[in-house]
C-alpha positions as CSV (number, residue, x, y, z in Angstrom):
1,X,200.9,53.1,-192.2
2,X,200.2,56.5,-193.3
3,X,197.6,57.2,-195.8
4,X,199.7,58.2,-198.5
5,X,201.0,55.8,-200.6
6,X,204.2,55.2,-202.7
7,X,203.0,51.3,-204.0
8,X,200.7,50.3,-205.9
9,X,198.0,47.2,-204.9
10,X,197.9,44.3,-206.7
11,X,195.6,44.2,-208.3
12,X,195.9,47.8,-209.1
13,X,192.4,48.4,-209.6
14,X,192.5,47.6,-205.1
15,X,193.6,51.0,-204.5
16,X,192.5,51.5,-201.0
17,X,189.9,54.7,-200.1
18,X,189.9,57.1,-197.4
19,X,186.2,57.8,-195.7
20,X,185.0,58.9,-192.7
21,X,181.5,59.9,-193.4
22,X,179.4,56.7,-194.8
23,X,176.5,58.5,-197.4
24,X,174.4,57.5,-193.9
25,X,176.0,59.9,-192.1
26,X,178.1,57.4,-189.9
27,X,181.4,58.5,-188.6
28,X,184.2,55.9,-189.0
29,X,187.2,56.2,-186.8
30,X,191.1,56.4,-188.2
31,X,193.9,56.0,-186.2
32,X,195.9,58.9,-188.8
33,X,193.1,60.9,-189.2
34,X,191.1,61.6,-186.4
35,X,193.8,63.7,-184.3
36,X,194.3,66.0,-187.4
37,X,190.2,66.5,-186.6
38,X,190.3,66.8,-183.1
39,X,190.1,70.4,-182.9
40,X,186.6,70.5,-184.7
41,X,184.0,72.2,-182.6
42,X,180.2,71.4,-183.6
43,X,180.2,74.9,-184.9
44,X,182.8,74.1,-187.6
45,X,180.9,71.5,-188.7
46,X,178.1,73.4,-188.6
47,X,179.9,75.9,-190.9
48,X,180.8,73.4,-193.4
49,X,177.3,72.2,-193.9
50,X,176.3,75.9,-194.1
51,X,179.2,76.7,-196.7
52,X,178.0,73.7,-198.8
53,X,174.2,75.0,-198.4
54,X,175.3,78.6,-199.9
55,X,177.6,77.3,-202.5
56,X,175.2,75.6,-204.2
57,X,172.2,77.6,-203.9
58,X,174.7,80.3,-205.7
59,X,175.8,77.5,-208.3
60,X,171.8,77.2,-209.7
61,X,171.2,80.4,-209.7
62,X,174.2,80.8,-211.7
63,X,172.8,78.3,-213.8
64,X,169.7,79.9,-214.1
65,X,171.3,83.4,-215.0
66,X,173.2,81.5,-217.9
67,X,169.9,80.4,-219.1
68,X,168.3,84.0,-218.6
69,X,171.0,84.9,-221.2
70,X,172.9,87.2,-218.1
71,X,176.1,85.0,-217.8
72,X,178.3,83.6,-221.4
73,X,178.6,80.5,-219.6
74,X,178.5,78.5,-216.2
75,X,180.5,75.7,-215.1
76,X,178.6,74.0,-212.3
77,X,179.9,72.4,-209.5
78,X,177.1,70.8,-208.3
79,X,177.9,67.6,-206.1
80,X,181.5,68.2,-205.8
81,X,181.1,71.1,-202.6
82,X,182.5,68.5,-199.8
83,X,185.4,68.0,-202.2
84,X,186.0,72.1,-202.5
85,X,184.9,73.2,-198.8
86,X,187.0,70.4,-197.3
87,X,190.1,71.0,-199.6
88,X,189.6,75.0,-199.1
89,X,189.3,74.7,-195.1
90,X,192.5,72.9,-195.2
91,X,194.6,75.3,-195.9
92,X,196.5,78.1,-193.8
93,X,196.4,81.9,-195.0
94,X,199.3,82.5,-196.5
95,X,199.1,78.9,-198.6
96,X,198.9,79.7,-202.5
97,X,195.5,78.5,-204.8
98,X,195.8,77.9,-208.3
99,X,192.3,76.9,-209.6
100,X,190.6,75.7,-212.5
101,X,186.7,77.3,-213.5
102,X,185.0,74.9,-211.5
103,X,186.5,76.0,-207.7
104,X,183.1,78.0,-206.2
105,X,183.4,76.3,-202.9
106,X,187.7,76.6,-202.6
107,X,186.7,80.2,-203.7
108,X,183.8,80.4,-201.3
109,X,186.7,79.4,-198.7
110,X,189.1,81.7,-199.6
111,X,186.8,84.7,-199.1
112,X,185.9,85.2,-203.2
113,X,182.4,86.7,-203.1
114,X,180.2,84.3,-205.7
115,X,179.1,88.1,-207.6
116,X,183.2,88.1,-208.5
117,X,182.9,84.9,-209.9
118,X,179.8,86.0,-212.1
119,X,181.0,88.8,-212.9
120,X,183.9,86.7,-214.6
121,X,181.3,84.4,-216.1
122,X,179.7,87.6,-217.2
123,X,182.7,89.0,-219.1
124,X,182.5,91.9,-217.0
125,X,186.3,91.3,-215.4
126,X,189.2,88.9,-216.1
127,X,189.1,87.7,-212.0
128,X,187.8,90.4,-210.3
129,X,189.5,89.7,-206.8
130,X,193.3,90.1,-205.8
131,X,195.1,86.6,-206.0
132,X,198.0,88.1,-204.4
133,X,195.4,89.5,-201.2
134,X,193.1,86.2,-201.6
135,X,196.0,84.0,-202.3
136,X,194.1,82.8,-205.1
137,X,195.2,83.0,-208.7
138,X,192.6,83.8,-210.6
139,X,190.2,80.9,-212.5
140,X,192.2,79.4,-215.4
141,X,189.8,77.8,-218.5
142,X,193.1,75.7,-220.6
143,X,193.1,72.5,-219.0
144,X,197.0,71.3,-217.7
145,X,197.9,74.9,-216.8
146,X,197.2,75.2,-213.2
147,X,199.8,72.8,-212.4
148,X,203.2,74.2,-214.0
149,X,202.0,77.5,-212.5
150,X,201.3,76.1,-209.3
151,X,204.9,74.0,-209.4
152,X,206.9,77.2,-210.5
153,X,205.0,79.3,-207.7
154,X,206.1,76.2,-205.4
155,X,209.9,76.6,-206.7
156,X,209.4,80.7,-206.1
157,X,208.9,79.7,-202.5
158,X,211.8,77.4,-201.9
159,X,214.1,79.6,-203.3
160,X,212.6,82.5,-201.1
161,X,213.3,80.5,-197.9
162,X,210.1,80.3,-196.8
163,X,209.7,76.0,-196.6
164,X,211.0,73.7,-193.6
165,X,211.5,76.7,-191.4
166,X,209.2,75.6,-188.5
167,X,207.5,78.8,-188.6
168,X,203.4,78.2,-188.8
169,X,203.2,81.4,-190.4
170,X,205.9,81.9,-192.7
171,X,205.8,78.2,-194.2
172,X,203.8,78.1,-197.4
173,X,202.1,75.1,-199.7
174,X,200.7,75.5,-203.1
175,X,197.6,73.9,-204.0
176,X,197.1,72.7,-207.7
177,X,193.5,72.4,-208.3
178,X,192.4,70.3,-211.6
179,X,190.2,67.7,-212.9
180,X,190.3,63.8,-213.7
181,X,190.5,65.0,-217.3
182,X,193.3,67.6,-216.9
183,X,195.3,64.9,-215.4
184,X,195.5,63.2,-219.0
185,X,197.1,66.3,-220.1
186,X,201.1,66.3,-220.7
187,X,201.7,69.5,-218.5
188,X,200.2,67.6,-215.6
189,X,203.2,64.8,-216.4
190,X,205.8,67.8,-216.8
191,X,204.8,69.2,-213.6
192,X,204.6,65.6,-211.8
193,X,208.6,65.9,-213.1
194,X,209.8,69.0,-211.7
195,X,207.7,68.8,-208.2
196,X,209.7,65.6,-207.6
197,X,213.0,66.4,-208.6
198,X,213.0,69.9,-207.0
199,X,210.7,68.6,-203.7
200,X,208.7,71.2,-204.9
201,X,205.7,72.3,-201.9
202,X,202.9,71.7,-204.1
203,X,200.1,69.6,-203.9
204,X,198.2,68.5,-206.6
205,X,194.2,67.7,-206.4
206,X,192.2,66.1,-209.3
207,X,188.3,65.9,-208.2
208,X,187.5,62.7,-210.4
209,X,183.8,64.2,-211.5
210,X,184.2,60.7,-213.5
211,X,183.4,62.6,-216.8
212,X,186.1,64.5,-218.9
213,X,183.2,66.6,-220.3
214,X,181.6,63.0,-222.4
215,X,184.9,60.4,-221.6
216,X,184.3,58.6,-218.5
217,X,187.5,57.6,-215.9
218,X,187.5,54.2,-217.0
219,X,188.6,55.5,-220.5
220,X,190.8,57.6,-219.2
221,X,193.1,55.5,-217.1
222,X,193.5,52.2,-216.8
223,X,194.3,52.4,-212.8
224,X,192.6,54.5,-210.3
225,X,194.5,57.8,-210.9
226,X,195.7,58.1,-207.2
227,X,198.4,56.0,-208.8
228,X,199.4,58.2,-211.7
229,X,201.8,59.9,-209.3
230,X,203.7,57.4,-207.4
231,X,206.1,56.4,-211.0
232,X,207.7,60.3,-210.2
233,X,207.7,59.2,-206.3
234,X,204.9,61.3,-205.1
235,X,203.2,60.3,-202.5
236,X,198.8,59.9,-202.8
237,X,195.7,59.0,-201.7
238,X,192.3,58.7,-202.9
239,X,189.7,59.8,-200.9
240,X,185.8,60.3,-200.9
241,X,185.3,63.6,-202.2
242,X,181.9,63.7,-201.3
243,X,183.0,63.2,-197.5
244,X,184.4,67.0,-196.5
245,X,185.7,65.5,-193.5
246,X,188.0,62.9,-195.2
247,X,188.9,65.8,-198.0
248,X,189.5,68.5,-195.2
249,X,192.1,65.5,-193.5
250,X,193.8,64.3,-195.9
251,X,194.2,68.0,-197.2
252,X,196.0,69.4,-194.1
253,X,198.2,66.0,-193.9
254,X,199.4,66.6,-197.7
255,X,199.6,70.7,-197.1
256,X,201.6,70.4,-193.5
257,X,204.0,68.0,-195.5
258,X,204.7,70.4,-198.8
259,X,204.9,73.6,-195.9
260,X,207.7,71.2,-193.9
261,X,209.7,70.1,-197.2
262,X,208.5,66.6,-197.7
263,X,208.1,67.5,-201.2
264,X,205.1,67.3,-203.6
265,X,201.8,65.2,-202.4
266,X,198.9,64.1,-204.8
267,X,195.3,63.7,-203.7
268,X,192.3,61.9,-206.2
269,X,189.1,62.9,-204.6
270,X,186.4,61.0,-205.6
271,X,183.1,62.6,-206.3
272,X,180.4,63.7,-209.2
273,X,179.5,66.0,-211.4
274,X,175.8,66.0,-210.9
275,X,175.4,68.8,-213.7
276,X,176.5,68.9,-216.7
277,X,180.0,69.9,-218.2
278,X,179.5,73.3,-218.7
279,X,176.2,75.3,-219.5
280,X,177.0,74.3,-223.4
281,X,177.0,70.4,-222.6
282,X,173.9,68.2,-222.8
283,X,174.7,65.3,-220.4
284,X,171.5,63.0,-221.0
285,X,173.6,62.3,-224.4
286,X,176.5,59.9,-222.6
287,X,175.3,59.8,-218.7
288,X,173.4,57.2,-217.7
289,X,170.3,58.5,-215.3
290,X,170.3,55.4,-213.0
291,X,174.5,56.6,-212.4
292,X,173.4,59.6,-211.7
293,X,170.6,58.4,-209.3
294,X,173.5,56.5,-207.7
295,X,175.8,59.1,-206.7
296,X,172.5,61.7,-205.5
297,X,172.6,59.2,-202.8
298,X,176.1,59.9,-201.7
299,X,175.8,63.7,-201.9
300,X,178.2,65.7,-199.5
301,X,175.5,68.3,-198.0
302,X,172.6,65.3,-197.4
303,X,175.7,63.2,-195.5
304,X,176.9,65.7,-193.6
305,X,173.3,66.6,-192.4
306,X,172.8,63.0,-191.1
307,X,176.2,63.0,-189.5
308,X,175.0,66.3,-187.5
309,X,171.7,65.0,-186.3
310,X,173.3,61.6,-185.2
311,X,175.5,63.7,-183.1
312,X,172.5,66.3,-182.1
313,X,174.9,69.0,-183.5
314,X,172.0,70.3,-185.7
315,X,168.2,70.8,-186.2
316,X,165.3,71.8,-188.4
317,X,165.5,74.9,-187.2
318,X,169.5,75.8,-188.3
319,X,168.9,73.9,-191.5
320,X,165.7,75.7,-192.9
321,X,168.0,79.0,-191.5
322,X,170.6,77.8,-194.2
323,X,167.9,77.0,-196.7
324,X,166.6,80.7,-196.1
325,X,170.0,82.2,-196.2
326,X,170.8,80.3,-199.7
327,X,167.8,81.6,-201.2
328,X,168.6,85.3,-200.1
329,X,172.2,84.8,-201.2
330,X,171.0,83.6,-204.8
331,X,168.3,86.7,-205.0
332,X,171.7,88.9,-204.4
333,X,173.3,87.4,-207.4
334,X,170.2,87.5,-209.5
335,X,169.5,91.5,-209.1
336,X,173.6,91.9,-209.1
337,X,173.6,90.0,-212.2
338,X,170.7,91.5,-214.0
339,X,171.6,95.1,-213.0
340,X,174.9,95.1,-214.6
341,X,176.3,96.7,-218.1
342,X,176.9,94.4,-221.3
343,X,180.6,94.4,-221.3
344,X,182.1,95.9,-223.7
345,X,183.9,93.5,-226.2
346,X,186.9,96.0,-226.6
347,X,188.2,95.6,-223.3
348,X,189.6,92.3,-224.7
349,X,192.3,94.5,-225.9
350,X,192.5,95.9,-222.9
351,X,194.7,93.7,-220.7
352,X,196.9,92.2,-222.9
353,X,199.8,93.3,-222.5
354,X,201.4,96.0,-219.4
355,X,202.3,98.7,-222.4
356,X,200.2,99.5,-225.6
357,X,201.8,96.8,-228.3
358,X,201.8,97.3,-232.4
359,X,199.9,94.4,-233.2
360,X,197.3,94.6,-230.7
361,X,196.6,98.3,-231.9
362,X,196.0,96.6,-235.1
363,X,193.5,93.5,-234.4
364,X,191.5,96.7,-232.1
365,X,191.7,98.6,-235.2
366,X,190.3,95.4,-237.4
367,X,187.8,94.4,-234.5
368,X,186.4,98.2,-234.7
369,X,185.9,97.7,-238.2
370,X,184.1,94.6,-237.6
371,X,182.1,96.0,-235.0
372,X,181.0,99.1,-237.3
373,X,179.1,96.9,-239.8
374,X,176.7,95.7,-237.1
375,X,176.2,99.7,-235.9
376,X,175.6,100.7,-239.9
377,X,173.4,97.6,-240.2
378,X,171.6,98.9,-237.1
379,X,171.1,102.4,-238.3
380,X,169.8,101.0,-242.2
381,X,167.0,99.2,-240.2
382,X,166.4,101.9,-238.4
383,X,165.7,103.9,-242.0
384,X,163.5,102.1,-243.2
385,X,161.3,102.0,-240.2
C-alpha cells in the first residue's frame, strides 16, 4: 500500500507515520521507500548533514544580528533543517518553490545565498535573487498565500503542456511551502479546491512546528492534519520531519506524481520549532521547557550524525570540518551584515507598481513630509548644542 493515503484511520487520531531514521540514528527499512533512496552515495549523505550544519550556524547568527539591531526581524528555523534540506533535495531543477519566511534550508537547496536572505530581513531588497533563475518565488510574510500562487503557477504549467509528457526535463511540480498554522487559513481550503478539481501538479507541505506563533496543533485541528486533504481527494502522508531521509522520500514520490499528472499531493511533516516565532515572540510565555527538552532529543542534524557513524560514513574529523565551516560561514554574514547601508525607507515606494501611479506619488509626498520633521528635529538639537 503506498504511503499516501486517501482514508482516514479509525480512530483518526491513528494516522500512521513515515520514519526511517529513529532520533538513535537507526535506519528502518520500507518496501516503498527504500528504492526511491537507492541512489544515495555516503557523500550525499554526507552533504545533507553538512547543509544542515551550515543552515543553522547562519540561522543564529541571524538571530544574533537581529539582536545587534542589524536585521528588522528574523524568523528562525531552528530544528526544522531535515524537514527543509530533505524537501529541497527532492526536487528537480526546473520544479517551481513558493515559500513562506521560514524556508533557509529549501533556499539553502535551491542555491539562495543566506546574505540574500538577510539582506531581505534587513530591508535592504524585496528578494534579492531571481525566482524565475532560482525557481524560487521570493519569501511571502501573509500567511495562506503561497498556496493559490503555487496552485495558479501549477495551472500555468498544465495549460503550457509541460505535465504527463514523460520528459524528465520538461515535466515540472510546484512546491507549496507553509506552516501547521497557515493551513487553518481559508486560502489553503480554496486552493485544496482548485488543485483537485483541475489535477493541478502542486504539492503542498505544512511543517507542523506544533505552534501557530502561541496556538498549539491540538487547538488547531482536531485530526492530525495529514488528513485535512483527503475530503478534496488529495492524497497525504505524514512524516517525520526531523528525519531528512523520510522528508527527502516522501518528497520525490509526491513531486514525480504532480510532474506525471496524478494531480495534487499533500505532505505534514512533523517537526519543531526549537526557537521562537519570530525575533518579536517570547516563547517561555506558552512553551513548556520539558516539550522543548523532548523534541532537542529528536533533532535532525544529532540523528543524522549517529546514522553516519553507525554506517562509518563519517568521523570527528569531517564533523568538526563542518563545525569550522559554519562558524566561517556565520562570520561572512556578520561583517556582510554590519557593513551594509540603512535602507532607505523611500524605496518602499519604489516597487509598487511597473509605472509611476497618482496615489503612490502622493503617500511618497506625505511620507517625505513625515520624514522632514525628524530631519528639522535633528537640526533644532543640533542648535542648541
Amino acid at each position: 500500500m503506498s504511503v499516501f493515503r486517501t482514508t482516514i484511520p479509525a480512530p483518526p487520531q491513528d494516522e500512521p507515520m513515515v520514519q526511517l531514521l529513529a532520533p538513535d540514528g537507526t535506519r528502518t527499512p520500507h518496501d516503498e521507500l527504500d528504492p526511491v533512496l537507492a541512489h544515495l552515495t555516503g557523500e550525499d549523505l554526507r552533504g545533507f548533514y553538512r547543509d544542515m550544519v551550515m543552515i543553522r550556524a547562519a540561522d543564529l547568527e541571524a538571530t544574533a544580528l537581529q539582536r545587534q539591531g542589524q536585521l528588522g526581524l528574523w524568523a528562525s528555523a531552528l530544528g526544522q533543517e531535515g524537514a527543509q534540506i530533505g524537501i529541497g533535495h527532492a526536487s528537480r531543477p526546473q520544479d517551481y518553490f513558493v515559500p513562506t519566511y521560514r524556508e533557509h534550508g529549501v533556499a539553502w537547496a535551491r542555491g539562495i545565498e543566506p546574505m540574500t536572505l538577510l539582506e531581505m530581513f534587513r530591508g535592504i531588497s524585496h528578494c534579492g535573487w531571481d525566482p524565475h533563475e532560482l525557481r524560487t518565488h521570493p519569501y511571502m510574510i501573509v500567511l495562506g498565500a503561497q498556496t493559490p500562487h503555487a496552485v495558479g503557477y501549477a495551472m500555468g504549467i498544465q495549460r503550457d503542456g509541460a505535465v504527463g509528457t514523460g520528459d524528465v526535463e520538461t515535466d515540472t511540480a510546484v512546491l507549496a511551502l507553509f506552516g501547521d498554522g497557515t493551513s487553518s487559513e481559508g486560502e489553503v481550503s480554496e486552493s485544496f479546491t482548485f488543485a483537485a478539481s483541475f489535477q493541478a501538479p502542486v504539492v503542498f507541505y505544512t511543517q507542523n512546528n506544533q505552534w501557530a506563533i502561541s496556538v498549539p496543533t491540538s487547538v488547531q485541528s482536531r485530526v492530525p492534519l495529514a488528513q485535512r486533504s483527503r475530503g478534496w481527494g488529495i492524497p497525504s502522508v505524514r512524516v517525520d520531519g526531523n528525519d531528512v531521509l523520510a522528508c527527502l522520500a516522501v518528497g520525490r514520490i509526491a513531486l514525480d506524481a504532480a510532474r506525471a499528472g496524478e494531480g495534487p499531493r499533500f505532505i505534514e511533516a512533523l517537526t519543531y520549532r526549537m526557537a521562537a516565532h519570530t525575533t518579536s515572540d517570547d516563547p517561555t510565555r506558552y512553551r513548556p521547557r520539558a516539550e522543548e527538552e523532548e523534541w532537542a532529543a529528536k533533532d535532525p542534524i544529532a540523528r543524522l550524525r549517529l546514522h553516519l557513524a553507525q554506517s562509518d560514513e563519517i568521523d570527528e574529523a569531517f564533523t568538526t570540518a563542518c563545525d569550522e565551516e559554519g562558524h566561517e560561514l556565520a562570520m561572512r554574514l556578520h561583517h556582510h551584515i554590519h557593513a551594509m547601508p540603512d535602507p532607505d525607507p523611500r524605496e518602499l515606494f519604489e516597487h509598487v507598481y511597473a509605472e509611476p501611479h497618482p496615489l503612490v506619488a502622493e503617500e511618497r509626498a506625505a511620507y517625505d513630509d513625515y520624514l522632514a520633521q525628524f530631519e528639522d528635529e535633528a537640526q533644532d538639537q543640533e542648535g542648541v548644542r
